[in-house]
Structure formats: C-alpha cells, structure tokens
C-alpha positions in Angstrom: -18.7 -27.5 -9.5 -16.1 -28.7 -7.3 -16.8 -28.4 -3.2 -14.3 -25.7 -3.0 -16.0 -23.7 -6.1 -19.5 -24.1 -4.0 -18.3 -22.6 -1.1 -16.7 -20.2 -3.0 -20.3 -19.1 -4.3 -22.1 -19.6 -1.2 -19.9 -16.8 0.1 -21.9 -13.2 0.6 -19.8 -9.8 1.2 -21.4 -7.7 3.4 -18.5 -4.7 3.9 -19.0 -3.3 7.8 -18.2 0.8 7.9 -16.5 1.5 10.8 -18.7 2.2 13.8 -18.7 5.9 15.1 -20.8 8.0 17.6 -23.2 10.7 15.6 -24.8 11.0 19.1 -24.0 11.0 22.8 -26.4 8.0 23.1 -24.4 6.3 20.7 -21.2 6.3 23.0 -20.4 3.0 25.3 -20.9 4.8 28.4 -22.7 7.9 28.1 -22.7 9.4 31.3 -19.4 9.3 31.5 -18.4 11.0 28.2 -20.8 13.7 28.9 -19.2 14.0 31.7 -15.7 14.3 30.0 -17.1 16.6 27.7 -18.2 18.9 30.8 -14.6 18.9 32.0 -13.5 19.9 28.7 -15.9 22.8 28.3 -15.0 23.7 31.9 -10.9 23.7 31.8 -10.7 24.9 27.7 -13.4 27.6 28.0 -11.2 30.2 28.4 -9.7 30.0 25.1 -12.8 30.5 23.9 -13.4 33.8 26.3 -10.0 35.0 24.8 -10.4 34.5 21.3 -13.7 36.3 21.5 -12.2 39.8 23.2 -9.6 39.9 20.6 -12.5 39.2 17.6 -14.4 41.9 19.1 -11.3 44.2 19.3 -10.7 43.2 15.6 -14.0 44.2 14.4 -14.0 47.1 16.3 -11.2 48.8 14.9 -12.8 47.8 11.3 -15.8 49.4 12.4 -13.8 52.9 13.4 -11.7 52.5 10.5 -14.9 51.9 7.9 -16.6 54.9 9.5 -19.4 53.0 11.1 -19.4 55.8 14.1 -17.4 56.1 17.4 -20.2 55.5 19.9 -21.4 52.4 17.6 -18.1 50.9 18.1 -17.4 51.9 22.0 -20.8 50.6 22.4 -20.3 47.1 20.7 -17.0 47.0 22.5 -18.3 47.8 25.6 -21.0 44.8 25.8 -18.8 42.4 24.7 -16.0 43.0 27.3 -18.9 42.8 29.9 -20.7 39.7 28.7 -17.2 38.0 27.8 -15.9 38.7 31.6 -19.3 37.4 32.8 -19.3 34.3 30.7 -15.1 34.0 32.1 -16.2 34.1 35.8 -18.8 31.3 35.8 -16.4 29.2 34.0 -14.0 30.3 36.4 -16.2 29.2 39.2 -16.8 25.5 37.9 -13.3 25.0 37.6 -12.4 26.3 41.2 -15.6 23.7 42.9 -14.0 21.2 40.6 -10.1 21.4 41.5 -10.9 21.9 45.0 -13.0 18.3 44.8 -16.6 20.4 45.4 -17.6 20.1 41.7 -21.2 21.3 40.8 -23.3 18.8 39.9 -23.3 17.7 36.7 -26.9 19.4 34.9 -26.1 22.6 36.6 -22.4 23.0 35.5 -24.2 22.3 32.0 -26.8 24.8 32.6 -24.1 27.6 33.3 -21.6 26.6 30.7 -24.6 27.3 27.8 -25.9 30.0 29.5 -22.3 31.5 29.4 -21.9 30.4 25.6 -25.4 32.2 24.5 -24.8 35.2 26.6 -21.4 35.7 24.1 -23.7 34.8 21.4 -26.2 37.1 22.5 -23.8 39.9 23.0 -22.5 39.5 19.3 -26.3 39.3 17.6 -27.5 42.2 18.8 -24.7 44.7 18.7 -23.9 44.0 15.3 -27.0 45.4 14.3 -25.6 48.4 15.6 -23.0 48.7 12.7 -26.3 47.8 9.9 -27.6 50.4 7.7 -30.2 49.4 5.0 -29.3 52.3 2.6 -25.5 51.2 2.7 -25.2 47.9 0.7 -21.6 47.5 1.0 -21.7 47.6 4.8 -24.7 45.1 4.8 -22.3 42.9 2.8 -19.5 43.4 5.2 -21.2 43.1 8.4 -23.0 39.9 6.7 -19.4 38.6 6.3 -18.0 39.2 9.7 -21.1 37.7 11.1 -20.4 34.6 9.1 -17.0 34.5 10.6 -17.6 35.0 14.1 -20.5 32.0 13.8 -17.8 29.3 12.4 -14.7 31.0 14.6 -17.9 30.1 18.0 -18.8 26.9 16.4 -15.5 25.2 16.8 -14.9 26.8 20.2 -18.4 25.7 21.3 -18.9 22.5 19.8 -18.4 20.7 22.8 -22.1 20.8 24.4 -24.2 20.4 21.5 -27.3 22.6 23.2 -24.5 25.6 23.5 -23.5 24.8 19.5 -26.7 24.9 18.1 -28.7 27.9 20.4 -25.7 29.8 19.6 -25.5 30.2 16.3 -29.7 30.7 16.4 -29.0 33.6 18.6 -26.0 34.8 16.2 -27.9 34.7 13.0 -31.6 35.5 14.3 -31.4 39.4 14.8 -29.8 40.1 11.5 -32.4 37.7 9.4 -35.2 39.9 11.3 -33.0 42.8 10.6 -33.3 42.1 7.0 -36.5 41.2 6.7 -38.0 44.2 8.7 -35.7 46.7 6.7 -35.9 44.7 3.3 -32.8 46.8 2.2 -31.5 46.4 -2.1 -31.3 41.9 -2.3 -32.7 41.4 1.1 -34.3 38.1 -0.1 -30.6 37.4 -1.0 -29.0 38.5 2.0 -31.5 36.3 4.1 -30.7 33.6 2.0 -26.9 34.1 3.0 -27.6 34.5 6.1 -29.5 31.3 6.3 -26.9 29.4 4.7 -24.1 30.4 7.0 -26.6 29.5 9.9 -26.5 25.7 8.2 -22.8 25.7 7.7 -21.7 26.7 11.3 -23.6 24.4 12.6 -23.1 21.6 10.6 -18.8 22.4 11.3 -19.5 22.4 14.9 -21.1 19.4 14.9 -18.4 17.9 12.8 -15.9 19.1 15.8 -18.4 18.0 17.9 -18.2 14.3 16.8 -14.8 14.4 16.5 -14.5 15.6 20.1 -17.2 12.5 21.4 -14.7 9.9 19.5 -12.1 11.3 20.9 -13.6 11.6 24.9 -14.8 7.9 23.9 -11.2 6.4 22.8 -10.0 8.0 26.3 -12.7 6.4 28.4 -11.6 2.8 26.9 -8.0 3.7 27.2 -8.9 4.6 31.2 -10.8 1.4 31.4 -8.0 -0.5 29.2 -5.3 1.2 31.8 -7.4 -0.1 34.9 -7.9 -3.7 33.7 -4.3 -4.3 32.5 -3.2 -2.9 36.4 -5.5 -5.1 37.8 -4.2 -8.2 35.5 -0.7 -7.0 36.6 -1.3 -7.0 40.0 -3.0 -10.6 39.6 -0.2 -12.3 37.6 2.5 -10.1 40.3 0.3 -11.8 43.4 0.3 -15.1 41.8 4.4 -14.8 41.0 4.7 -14.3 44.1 2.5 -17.3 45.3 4.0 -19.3 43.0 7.5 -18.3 44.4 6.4 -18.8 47.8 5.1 -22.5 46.6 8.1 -23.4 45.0 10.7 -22.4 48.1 8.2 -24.1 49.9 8.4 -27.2 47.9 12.4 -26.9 47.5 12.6 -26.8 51.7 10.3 -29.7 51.7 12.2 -31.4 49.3 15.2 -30.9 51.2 13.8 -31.9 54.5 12.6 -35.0 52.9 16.2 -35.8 51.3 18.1 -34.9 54.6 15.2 -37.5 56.5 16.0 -40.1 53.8 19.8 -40.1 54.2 19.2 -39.4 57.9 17.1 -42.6 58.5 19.2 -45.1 55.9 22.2 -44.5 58.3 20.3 -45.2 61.4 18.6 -48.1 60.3 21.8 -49.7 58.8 23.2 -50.2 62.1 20.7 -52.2 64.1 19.8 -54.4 60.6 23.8 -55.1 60.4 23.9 -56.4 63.7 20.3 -58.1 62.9 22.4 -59.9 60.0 25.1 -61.4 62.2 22.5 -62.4 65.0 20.7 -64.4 62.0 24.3 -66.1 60.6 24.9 -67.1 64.0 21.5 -68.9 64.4 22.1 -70.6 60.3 25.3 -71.9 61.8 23.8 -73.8 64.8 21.6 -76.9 65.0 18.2 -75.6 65.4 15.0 -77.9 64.4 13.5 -77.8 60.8 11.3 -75.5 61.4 13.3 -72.7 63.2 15.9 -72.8 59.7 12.8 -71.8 57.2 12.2 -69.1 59.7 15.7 -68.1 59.7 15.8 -68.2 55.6 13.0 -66.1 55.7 14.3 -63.6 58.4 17.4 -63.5 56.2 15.5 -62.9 52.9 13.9 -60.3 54.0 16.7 -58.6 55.7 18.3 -58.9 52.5 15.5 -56.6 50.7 15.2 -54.4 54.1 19.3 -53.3 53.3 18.8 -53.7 49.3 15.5 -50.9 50.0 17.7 -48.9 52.9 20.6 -48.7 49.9 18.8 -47.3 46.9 17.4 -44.8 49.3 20.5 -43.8 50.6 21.8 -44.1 47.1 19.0 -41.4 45.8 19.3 -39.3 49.0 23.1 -39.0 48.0 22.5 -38.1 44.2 19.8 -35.9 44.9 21.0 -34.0 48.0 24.8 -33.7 47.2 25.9 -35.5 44.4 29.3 -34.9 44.1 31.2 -33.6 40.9 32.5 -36.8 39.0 36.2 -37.2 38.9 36.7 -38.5 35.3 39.7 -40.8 35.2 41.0 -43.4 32.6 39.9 -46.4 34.4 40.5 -49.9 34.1 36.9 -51.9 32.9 38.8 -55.0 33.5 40.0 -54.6 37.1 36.5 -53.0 38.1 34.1 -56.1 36.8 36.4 -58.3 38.3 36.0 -57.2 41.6 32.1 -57.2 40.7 31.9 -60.4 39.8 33.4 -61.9 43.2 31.2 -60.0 45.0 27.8 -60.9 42.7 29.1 -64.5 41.9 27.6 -65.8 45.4 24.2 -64.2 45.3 23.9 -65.5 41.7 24.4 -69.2 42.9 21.9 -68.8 45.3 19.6 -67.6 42.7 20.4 -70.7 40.6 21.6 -68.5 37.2 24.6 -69.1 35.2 27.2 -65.4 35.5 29.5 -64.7 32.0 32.3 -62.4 31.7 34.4 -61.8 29.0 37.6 -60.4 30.2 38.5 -57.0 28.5 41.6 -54.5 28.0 39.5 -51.3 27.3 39.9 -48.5 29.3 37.3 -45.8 29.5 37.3 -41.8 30.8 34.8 -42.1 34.2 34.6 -42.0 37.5 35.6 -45.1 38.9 33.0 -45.0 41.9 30.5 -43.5 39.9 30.6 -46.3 37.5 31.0 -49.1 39.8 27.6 -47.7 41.6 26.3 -48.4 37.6 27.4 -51.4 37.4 26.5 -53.0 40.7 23.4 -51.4 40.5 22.5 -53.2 36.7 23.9 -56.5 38.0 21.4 -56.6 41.3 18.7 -55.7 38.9 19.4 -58.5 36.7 19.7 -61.0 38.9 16.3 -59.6 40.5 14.1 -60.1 37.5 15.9 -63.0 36.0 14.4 -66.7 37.2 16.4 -69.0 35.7 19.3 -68.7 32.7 22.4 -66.6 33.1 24.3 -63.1 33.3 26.0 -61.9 31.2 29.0 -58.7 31.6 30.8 -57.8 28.7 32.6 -54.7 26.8 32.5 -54.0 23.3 33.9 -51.1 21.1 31.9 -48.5 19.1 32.9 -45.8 16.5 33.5 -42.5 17.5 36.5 -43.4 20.2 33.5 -45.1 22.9 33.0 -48.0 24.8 29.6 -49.8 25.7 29.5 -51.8 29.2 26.9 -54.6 28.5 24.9 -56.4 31.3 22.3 -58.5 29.9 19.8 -61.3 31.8 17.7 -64.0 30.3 14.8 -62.6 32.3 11.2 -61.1 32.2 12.0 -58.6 29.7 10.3 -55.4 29.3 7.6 -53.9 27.2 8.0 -51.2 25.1 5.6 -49.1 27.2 7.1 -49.7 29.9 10.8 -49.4 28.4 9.7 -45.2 28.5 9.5 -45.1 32.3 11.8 -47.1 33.7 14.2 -44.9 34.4 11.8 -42.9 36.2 12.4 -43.0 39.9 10.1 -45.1 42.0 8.6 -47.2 39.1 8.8 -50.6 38.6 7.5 -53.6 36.5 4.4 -54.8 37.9 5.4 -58.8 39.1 4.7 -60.7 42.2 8.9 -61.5 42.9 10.0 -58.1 42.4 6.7 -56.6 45.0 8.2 -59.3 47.4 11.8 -58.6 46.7 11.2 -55.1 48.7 12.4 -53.7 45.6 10.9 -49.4 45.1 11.9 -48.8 41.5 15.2 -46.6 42.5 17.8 -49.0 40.7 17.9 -47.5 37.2 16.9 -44.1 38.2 20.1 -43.7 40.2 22.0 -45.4 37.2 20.3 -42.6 34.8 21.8 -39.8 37.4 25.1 -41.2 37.7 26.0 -42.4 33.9 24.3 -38.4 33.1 27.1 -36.8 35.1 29.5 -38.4 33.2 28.4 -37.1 30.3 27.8 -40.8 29.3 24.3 -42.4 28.2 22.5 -46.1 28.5 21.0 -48.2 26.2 18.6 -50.6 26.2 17.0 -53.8 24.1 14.9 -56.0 26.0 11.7 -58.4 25.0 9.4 -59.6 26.8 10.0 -63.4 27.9 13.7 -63.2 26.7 15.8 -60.9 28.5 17.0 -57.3 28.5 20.3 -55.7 27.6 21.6 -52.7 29.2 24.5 -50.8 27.9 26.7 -48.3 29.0 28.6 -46.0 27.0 31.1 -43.5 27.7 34.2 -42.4 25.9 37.1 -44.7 25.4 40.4 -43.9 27.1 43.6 -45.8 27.4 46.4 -47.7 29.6 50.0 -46.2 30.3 51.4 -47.4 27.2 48.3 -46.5 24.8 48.4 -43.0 26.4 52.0 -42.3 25.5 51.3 -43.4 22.1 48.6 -41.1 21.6 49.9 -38.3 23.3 52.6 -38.4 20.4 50.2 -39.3 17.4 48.1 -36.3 18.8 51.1 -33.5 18.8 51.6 -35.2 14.9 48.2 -34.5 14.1 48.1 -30.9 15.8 51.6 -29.4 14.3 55.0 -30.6 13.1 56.4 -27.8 15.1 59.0 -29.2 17.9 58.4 -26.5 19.8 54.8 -27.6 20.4 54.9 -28.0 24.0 55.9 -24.0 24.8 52.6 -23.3 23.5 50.2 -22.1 26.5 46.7 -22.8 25.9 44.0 -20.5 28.5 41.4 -22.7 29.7 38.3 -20.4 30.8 35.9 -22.6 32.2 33.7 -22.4 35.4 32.6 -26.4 35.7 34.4 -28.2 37.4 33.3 -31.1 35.5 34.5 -30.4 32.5 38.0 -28.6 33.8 39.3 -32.3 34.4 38.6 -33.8 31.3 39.1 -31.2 28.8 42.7 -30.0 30.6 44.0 -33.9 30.4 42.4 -33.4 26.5 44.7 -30.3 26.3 48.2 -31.7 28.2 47.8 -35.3 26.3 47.3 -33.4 22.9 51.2 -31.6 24.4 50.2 -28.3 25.3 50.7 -26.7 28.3 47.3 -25.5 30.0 46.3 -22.8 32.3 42.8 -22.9 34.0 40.9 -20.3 35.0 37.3 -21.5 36.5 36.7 -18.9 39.7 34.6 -16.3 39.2 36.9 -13.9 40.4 39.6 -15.3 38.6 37.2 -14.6 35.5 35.9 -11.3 36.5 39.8 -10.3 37.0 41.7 -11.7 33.8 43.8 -8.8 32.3 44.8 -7.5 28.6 47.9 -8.9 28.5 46.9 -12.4 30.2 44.8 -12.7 27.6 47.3 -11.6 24.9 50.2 -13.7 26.4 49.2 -17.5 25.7 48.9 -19.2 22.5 45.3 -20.6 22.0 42.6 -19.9 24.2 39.4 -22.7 25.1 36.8 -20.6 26.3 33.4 -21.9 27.6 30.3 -20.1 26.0 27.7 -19.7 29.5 30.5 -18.3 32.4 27.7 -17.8 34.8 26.0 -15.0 36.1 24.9 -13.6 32.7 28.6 -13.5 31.3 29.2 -15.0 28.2 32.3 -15.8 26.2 31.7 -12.9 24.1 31.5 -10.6 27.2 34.8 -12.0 28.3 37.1 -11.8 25.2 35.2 -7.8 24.5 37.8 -7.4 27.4 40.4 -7.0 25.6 41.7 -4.5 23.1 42.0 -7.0 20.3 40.4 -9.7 18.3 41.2 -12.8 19.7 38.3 -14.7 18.1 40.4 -15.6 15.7 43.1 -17.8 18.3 39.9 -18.9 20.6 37.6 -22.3 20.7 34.5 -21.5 22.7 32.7 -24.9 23.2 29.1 -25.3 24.7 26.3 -27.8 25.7 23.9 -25.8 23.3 24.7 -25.5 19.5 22.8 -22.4 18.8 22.9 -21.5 15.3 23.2 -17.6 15.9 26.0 -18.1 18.3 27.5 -20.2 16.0 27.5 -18.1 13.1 29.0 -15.2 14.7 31.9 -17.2 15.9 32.9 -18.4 12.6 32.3 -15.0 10.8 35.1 -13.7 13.5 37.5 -16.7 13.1 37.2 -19.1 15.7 36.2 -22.3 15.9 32.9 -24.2 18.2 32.5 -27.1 19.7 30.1 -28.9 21.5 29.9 -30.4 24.5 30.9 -33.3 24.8 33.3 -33.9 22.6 37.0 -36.3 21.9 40.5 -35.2 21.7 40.3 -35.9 18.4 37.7 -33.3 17.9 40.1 -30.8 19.9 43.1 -31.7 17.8 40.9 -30.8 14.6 39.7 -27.6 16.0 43.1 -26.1 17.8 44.6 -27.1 14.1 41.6 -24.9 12.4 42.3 -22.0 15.1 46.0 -22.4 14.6 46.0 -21.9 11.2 42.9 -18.9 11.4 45.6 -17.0 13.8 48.2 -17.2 11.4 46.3 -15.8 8.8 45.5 -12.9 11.2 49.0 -12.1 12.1 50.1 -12.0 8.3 47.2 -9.8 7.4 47.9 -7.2 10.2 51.5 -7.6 9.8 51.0 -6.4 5.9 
C-alpha cells in the first residue's frame, strides 16, 4: 500500500451535528440570555394579553350560539377579561421600571411574568368546566377541542420562560382530566387519554418555540459582543492611523529639517575650506623645509576629501530637497567628455593611472547638467577605487534608438553581493583607501537619482581584482543635420499626405517631464502640438477644443483622481478612436478597454518611432470611424 493509500486508511470520520442549546445552561452566557428572554416576555407580553381576550370572545359566542347557557358564557367572559387585565397591568408595570431605567430585579420580574401567565391559564381551566356536561357527549368533544387549541395557541405565546410554558398547560389540562375522571361520562378513559396527549403536544411545541427563541436571544448576544469588539478594533486600528500619521509628518519634518541643515552647512563650510585651499597653495609654492611640505600634502589631501564629502552632501541635499525637473535636450556626448576630461586629466596624473577616450559623434536626449553630474560623479569614483592601470570613457550604440556612456577602471572591482547595494545611499565598499579618502557612499546614489529622472538607467559589470564598468543609457538623439533628416523620414513614415503639418495634435499631459520630450517627439515627427498640462487648463477643456484638433496624446493618471477616461467622457463623442493615451503602468484592464474603443497605448517611455507607429494606427482607426458614421 502506497504512503498516500495508508493515510488514506488511517483516516476516521466522525460527522459533528451542529451544536444547539436544549437548555438555558447550555447557552455561552446564561445570565445574560435569561435576561434577554425576560425583556422579551416583558415588551411582547401584550400580544399574548390580546390574543387571549379575543380567544375568549371567540369561544364565547360559540358557547351562546351552541346553547351552553347565557350566565355560563357571561360568566366565563367575565373572569377572563378580569384575570387578562390583571395579567396586562403587571406586565405593564415591568415595562414602565424598565424604560424609566428602575427595572425590577431580575427573579422578581420572573416571578410576576409566570404568575401573570398561570393566572390566564388558571382563568381558562376552570371556567371551561363551566361549559362541560357529562350527559352531552358532543359538547364534551367540543369543549375537549377548544381546550386543545387554546393550550397550543398559550404555548407559543408563552414559551419564552419555560416555568410559565410548562405550569401552564398543567393548569389548562388538570381541571378537565379531574373533570373526567370524577364524572366518568360515555369514553371517559378516552377522553382522558386526549386530554393527556394534548397536554404532551403543547408542551412539547412550546418548547420547540422555546428553543428556537434561546438560539435566537443567543446569536443576538454574540452579534452584541461581535458589534463591541469590531468597535473597539476600529477604534484601535483609527488611533494607531492616526499615530502612524502623526509619525510619518513627524518623520517628513524631520527629514526636511535634516536636508535644509545639510544644504545649509555644505554652503557654509565651502567658504572658509576654499580660502583654506589657497592659504595651502600659497605655502606649496614657497620654500619651506622638508618636513613642513609632507604636512602641507597632507593638509591638501585631506582638504581634498573634506570638499569631495561637503559635495556629495550638497549633491544629495539638492536631489532630495528640490531636485529640479530635467530639461531633456539633444546634447552633444562629445563636447561634454571633453570638457570632463580636462578637468579629471590632472587628478588622474596625480594618482599615477592611464585616462582613455574615444572621441564620439552621438548625440543623446538628457539633460546636459544632469548628465554631466553622472559623469563626473563615475569618473571621481573610478579614479577613487582604482590603484594603478587606467580610465577608460567611451560611447557605444545599442538597439532600440539608445546610447550607453561607458566609464570603466582597472580597479578593486566589486562582489556580487555587494553589486545589490551600491547604489544605496551611504554605503560603501569596505577598503582602508576609500575609509581614508573621506569618501560616505553618496557617489552612485546621486547617479541612480539623476540618470532615474531622465528616464534613463545604469549598468554595471565589475569583478573583483579587475575592474568595474559602469554604463549609462539613455535614448539616442541627433545633431542639426541628423534631425532635419529625420524629421522628414518621420512625416514619410507617418502619412504621404502634404498637408501633414496642418494637422494639430492635443497634448494632455500634467508632467512637466514628459511635456518636453514627447512635444519635440510630436513637432519633429511634423505635426503641430498643443499642450495642455495645468490643472485648470484640464479641468476647463471644452467640446469643441476637443473636437477641433486632429489626434489627441492623452496621459492615462491626470492627477487628482482624474484619469484619461474621465477626461475624454467630456465630450459628446467617441474620440477613443483619434486618441493615444500613454502611461508608466501597462495595466492589462486599462489596456484592453482602450483597444476595444479604438485607440492606441503606449508606455512610458517610449521613441519617436514608437509614436510614428501608433499616430499611424490611430490615424487609420479615425478614418475608419468617419466612413462608418458617414454611411
């Protein structure tokens, strides 16, 4: 037998019937049901009153109308009004104390409610026997019948306390049993027997009401309790929202505080060290004895880290405080490096290292300060953790329309742990020149910042003992020439139609980021663009703005819970079908929904090649449109 086939066998039903209360011992909290069941008695016992006065009218008028005698009748009448009023009042009473917030204690509310319940019962056993006559067997059988149906009729109205239920259908059968046996009219034995067995049958449907009527005061308590906890829970999770809230603006002030100290104190302290720096060259330039130069190298060196630590803070402070929105640009790789390599070509002398560049023509779409932070900030780092070989600045090509910016180093290399947290702020590789460089780990966290906000990313291959290669890629643009060329190949590729340029395209988009790029995208692809990023400008578009231009490039998230869908709902008709709406996020939903209405998606970023495909799809999906609502 396989293991599964043994487990299989060791395996024992044992079915579990649903637990429910026979008993009021039985119930999870029994004083309080009881008490629940009190209440109930209390504020629904004068249904049962009511029900009972029109019963005993009913069988009154049988009684007249079945000749059972006048006085018989006012008589049964009579007791019942009186013990029904009685049994009314004290009911009455209990639910006065208890609405006014003086309820009676709990056993004597009890005590009055079955004393109120027999006293009915009472009333109705003994005046029935009124109506008995043992040499009359058809009015036996009747009077048997009606007693049958006042016991069930009481037992559902009184099955609350289960003292009242069962006392009051003794007192409701007892007389006429005794009746019966004293008399011993024609079939007494049956008509005991009868009686008997509608004894056992109200009671037992009473007690069925009974237990129904404990469930249900049972499922209420654990709702009440349910209700209480999830408040409480509520209240806790709304308490530590609000802590948590309180933490976090306490943490964003902080934070704040601490950037605004860190920019604050890199100004102040660049001042004094700059003047520190020409104090120092003026002292390397005189004749001072052997001993008073190595000071003066090591004053310099560590003024050197001292500024190199001041600028990656101020660096971070700027990035994290106020980093400003990139200004993408085609920008000249060449002309950039260049200047880079002047400036880095002295310090990399000093350091005794070889520095490479291969000249390039390649333009790329950044921002040219942005990216000269980058690069500066990869070459120091190079040089840093390099002790003897070369550097290396190059740019290569790569599919897809990019460029990759190369600065590699025959240096310490990096592990592929520790390649996972380098770009982390404040880390750094754990060696005795770069603790004694001054350097904090800021370098390549500031690089990861800046080459992120335009929408660019870095590579990296390094090995430990050989050197590390850090790459930079963002998308490719061109020079004067190149751009003229490609404004033309990308009308070709759009439409043949000359009259290309009237064509107005709607640019909805609220980054500012983005506006620059995709609207040079739009004007070198030879369409004229309209931008629309202000919030009220969005929130104030009209019908026939809308209607009016040719294409519309719509941005999916407008801010403040507006969406692209939102905005084109504006108007009166479908123009899905003439509309790009390009994102960060490729949700598939989303995505779905715009293609089943005729547009087109794309995501962020993406080329002008990529636009030129899409307009072409949208173009074509809007002349489709006009032909079918045109025919």
């Amino acid at each position: 037998m396989t293991e599964y086939g043994k487990k299989a066998a060791s395996i024992r039903f044992s079915p579990q019937l649903p637990k429910k209360i026979f008993l009021l011992s039985q119930a999870d909290r029994p004083a309080e049901i009881k008490l629940a069941l009190l209440e109930s008695a209390v504020f629904d016992g004068w249904i049962g009153m009511l029900i009972n006065i029109n019963t005993a009218i009913f069988v009154g008028l049988i009684a007249v109308t079945a000749g059972f005698g006048p006085i018989a009748s006012l008589t049964f009448l009579t007791v019942q009004i009186i013990f029904t009023i009685i049994g009314t009042v004290i009911l009455l009473f209990l639910q006065i104390r208890q609405q006014s917030n003086r309820a009676v204690q709990s056993n004597i509310a009890e005590r009055l409610i079955i004393f109120a319940d027999l006293l009915v019962m009472f009333g109705w056993g003994f005046c029935i026997l009124l109506f008995m006559s043992p040499l009359i067997y058809e009015r036996m059988l009747l009077i048997i019948v009606l007693t049958t149906a006042a016991g069930i009729g009481s037992a559902t109205l009184n099955s609350r306390l289960l003292p009242a239920l069962i006392l009051g259908r003794i007192i409701l059968f007892l007389p006429s049993i005794a009746y019966c046996f004293w008399e011993q009219p024609p079939f007494w034995g049956l008509l005991i027997c009868t009686l008997l067995f509608a004894t056992i049958v109200s009671i037992g449907i009473g007690y069925a009401i009974h237990i129904q009527h404990l469930n249900e005061a049972n499922l209420a308590y654990k709702l009440r309790e349910t209700s209480v906890l999830l408040e409480q829970q509520s209240f806790a999770l709304e308490r530590s929202l609000s802590q948590e809230n309180q933490a976090q603006e306490r943490v964003l002030k902080e934070t704040k505080l601490r950037e605004s100290f860190l920019h604050s104190i890199s100004h102040d302290l660049s001042q004094p060290l700059s003047a520190l720096g020409l104090h120092l060259n003026n002292l390397a330039h005189q004749r001072l004895p052997r001993v008073a130069d190595a000071s003066t190298a090591a004053a310099q060196q560590c003024l050197r880290s001292a500024k190199g630590l001041i600028e990656s803070v101020s660096q971070l402070a700027w990035i994290k405080e106020n980093l400003p929105a990139p200004k993408l640009e085609s920008t000249d790789i060449h002309a950039l490096i260049s200047r880079l390599v002047d400036e880095l070509r002295p310090v990399v002398e000093d350091a005794g290292l070889q520095l490479t560049y291969v000249p390039t023509s390649v333009f790329v779409r950044a921002d040219p300060e942005f990216l000269e932070r980058v690069l500066r900030n990869l070459a120091y780092n190079a040089v840093q953790y390099t002790a003897k070989g070369r550097i290396s600045i190059g740019v290569r090509r790569r599919p897809g329309g990019l460029a990759e910016i190369i600065v590699a180093d025959t240096g310490l290399g990096i592990s592929p742990g520790e390649q996972q947290h380098i770009f982390n702020a404040f880390y750094q590789i754990d060696d005795l020149r770069v603790r004694q460089s001054g350097n904090v780990g800021l370098g390549l966290s500031i690089v990861s910042d800046l080459v992120s906000a335009m929408h660019g990313r870095i590579t990296l291959q390094s090995h430990e003992g050989k050197g590390s290669r850090f790459g930079v890629v963002l998308p490719l643009a061109a020079d004067t020439s190149q751009l003229q060329r490609q404004e033309s190949e990308g009308s070709a590729a759009v439409t043949n139609s000359a009259s290309l340029t009237k064509q107005r395209i709607l640019l909805v988009e609220d980054s500012l980021q983005y506006q620059t790029s995709i609207a040079a995208m739009i004007q070198s692809l030879g369409y004229n663009v309209e931008i629309i990023g202000d919030r009220s400008e969005i929130m104030g578009v009209s019908d026939d703005q809308l209607k009016n231009c040719d294409f519309l490039i719509v941005d999916f998230d407008l801010g403040g819970g507006l969406t692209a869908f939102d905005f084109l709902a504006r108007s009166s008709s479908n123009l899905m079908p003439k509309c790009v709406i390009i994102s960060q996020y490729a949700n598939p939903d989303m995505i779905l929904h715009i293609k089943d209405q005729g547009g087109r998606f794309l995501k962020k970023p993406f080329m002008s090649e990529d636009l030129a495909m899409a307009l072409r799809v949208v173009e074509k999906s809007w002349q489709r449109n006009d032909d079918s609502t045109v025919s």
